[in-house]
C-alpha positions, 0 to 999 in steps of 0.5 A: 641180098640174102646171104643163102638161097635158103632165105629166099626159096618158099620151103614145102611148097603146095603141090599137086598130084599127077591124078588132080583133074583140070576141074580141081586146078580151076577151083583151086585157080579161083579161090587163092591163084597161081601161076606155077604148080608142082606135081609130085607123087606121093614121096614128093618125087617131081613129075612136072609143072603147071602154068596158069598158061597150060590150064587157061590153053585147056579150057579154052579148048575144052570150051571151043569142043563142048556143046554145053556148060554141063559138057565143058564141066565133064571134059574139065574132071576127065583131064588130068594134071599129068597130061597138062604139065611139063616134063622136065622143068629147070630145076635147082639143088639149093644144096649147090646153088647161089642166089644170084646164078637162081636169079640169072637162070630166071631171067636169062630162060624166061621163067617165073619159077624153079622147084628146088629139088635134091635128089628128086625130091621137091624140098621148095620152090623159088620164083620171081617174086620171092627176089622182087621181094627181096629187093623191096628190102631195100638192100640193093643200091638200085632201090632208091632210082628214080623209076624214069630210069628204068621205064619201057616205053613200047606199048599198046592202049587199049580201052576199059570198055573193049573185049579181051580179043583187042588185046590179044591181037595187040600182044600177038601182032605188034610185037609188044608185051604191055598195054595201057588200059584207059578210059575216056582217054586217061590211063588207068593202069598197066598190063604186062602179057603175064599180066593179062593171062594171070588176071584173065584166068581167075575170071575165066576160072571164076566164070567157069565154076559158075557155068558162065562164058566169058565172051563178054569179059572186058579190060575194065573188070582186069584192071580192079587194084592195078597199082599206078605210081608218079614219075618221082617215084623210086624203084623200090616204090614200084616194086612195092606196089607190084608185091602188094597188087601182085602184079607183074607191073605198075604204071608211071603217069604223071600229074597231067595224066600222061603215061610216062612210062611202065615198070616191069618186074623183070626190069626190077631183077635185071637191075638187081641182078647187074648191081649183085654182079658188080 
């Protein structure tokens, strides 16, 4: 693990303005993707964060308000970042602030990212996958586990061909926040909650900017490069897998083709952050 929070922490991070319109956040949503902006004024001062959550909340109901594509596209350039963000997000000092309490404050709030501020002022951001990252550097004892010992084993299925609906009403009702998509019967891949929002925003951004709906969105086009992984795998192999697709978990089936399980990535930090503690 890092000696430092500075190795860990993404220095002069991206950034928007509180005047950045809700149109300019999905074009940007759809080129390179994000899950959590900062928005600074000009001397870099933190104002607030923006989730994928907050934009994909937006234009949905933008959409249920217009009357047209032209419409929802005009309303998309009249909103503004500072009327999305949050306010006063958790924060960091990295002048003051170890990894493993960066890391606790993570897991034990529920976020994916802390902006790094001194005095202020945004110097970086710090986030769930800059520590999964760290772990795949195979420093931490847990690396070599067999991923059976760490697998959750609730969730709900849903099939390639179904609409987007089934799995919001799963996520929403059954007290679940994974679904195993499949096929014919056989499973293809894994979505955690955060999953399926991040995947379904870059296709609802990239349909929005071509003036489509996507009533017709289906699980089959969420999962293209969802890894999988086998039972004999280890914890740092999941970890790999999820950095490389980033996402925020991967599979566990078997030979057979049953699912034996599904890592997640807060799974993986859980672990690392109890070993740290040790």
């Amino acid at each position: 693990m890092a000696a430092t929070i500075n190795t860990v922490i993404t220095f002069n991070p991206r950034s928007v303005s509180a005047t950045t319109t809700l149109l300019d956040l999905v074009r940007m949503l759809e080129q390179s993707g994000f899950h959590h902006l900062p928005v600074t004024d000009a001397e870099k001062n933190l104002l607030g964060v923006i989730s994928d959550k907050d934009i994909i909340e937006s234009l949905a109901q933008i959409r249920e308000q217009s009357n047209s594509d032209r419409d929802a596209s005009q309303r998309a350039e009249q909103l503004r970042a500072f009327e999305l963000m949050s306010r006063h997000p958790l924060t960091i000092d990295p002048r003051r602030c170890e990894p493993t309490v960066a890391l606790q404050t993570l897991l034990q709030n529920h976020v994916h990212s802390l902006p790094a501020v001194e005095d202020g002022r945004l110097v970086g951001m710090i986030t769930s996958t800059d520590f999964l990252r760290e772990f795949t550097y195979g420093e931490v004892v847990s690396f070599r586990d067999p991923v059976g010992d760490h697998c959750d084993r609730r969730w709900e299925t849903v099939e390639a061909t179904d609409d987007l609906s089934v799995g919001d009403r799963l996520l929403r009702n059954n007290c679940v926040d994974c679904l195993i998509v499949e096929q014919g019967g056989l499973p293809l891949a894994s979505l955690t909650e955060r999953d399926f929002r991040a995947v379904r925003l870059r296709a609802t951004a990239a349909d929005f900017i071509a003036g489509q709906r996507t009533d017709a969105l289906t699980f089959g086009r969420l999962i293209a490069g969802a890894p999988t992984i086998r039972p004999g795998d280890t914890l740092g192999d999941a970890a790999n897998r999820m950095l490389d697709a980033k996402r925020r978990s991967v599979a566990v089936i078997a030979q057979s083709g049953r699912v034996h399980g599904v890592v997640r990535e807060e799974r993986v930090l859980e672990v690392m952050l109890a070993r740290l503690e040790d």
